[in-house]
N, C-alpha and C positions, 0 to 999 in steps of 0.2 A: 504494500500500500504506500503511496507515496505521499508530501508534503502539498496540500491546498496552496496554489496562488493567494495572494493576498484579496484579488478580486475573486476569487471562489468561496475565501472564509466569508467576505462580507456578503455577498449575495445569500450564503444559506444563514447566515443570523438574520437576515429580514426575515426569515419564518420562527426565529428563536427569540421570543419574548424575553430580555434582562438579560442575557448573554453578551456578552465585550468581548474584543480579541485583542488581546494583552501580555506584550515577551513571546510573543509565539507560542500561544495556549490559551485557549477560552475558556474564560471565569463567569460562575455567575457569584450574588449572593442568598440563600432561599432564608425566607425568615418566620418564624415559628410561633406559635404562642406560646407553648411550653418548652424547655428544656427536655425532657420525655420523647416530645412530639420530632424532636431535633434528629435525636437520639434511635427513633423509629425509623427516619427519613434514609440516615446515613446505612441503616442493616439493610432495607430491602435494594438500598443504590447498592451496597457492598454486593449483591447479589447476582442484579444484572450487572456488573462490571463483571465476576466472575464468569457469568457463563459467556459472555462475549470477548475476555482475554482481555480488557482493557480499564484499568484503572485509574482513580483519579485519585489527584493531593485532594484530600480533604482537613480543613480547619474549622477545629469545633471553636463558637464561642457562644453566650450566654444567648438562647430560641434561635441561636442563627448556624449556618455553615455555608462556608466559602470552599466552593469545587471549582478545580481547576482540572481541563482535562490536554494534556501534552501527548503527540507521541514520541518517548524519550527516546528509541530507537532511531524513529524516522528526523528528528529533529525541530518537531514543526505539528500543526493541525492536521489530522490526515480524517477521511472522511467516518473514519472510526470514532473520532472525537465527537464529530455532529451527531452522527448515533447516539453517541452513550448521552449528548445534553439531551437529543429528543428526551431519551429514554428516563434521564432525571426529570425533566419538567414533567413526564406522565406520572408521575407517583404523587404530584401535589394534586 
C-alpha cells in the first residue's frame, strides 16, 4: 500500500467529519461525557484496528482521546488510514 498524495489525503477528509492531516498522519479528537464512555470507545477501536493490521497512537485524556492514524512503515497516510478513521467515527 503506498503513501496518499497530499491532494488525495485532502479530498477523502471532505467525507471525514473532524479529521486534520497533521506531520503526515491524520488526527482527530473524539470527546466523551464520561471517562468510562472514553474508555469503551478506545477497546472496540483496539478491535477493528486489530482485525485490519493497522493501528493507531492513541492519547487518553480526561472524556477525550486523541487518534492518530500513520502508516509507520509506509511513511505517510496510506488509504488504510482513511479506513481505520471511517471505521472510528462509526463507533460514535
Amino acid at each position: 500500500m503506498s503513501v496518499l498524495s497530499n491532494a488525495e489525503i485532502q479530498n477523502d477528509l471532505r467525507d471525514l467529519d473532524g479529521w486534520k492531516y497533521v506531520d503526515g498522519s491524520i488526527k482527530k479528537t473524539f470527546s466523551f461525557d464520561t471517562y468510562m464512555d472514553s474508555i469503551s470507545f478506545i477497546n472496540l477501536l483496539a478491535k477493528k484496528a486489530e482485525i485490519e493490521n493497522h493501528h493507531p497512537d492513541m492519547y487518553v485524556g480526561w472524556c477525550k482521546i486523541d487518534i492518530i492514524f500513520t502508516s509507520h512503515d509506509q511513511g505517510g497516510v496510506t488509504a488504510a488510514c482513511i479506513n481505520m478513521a471511517k471505521q472510528a467515527d462509526s463507533i460514535i
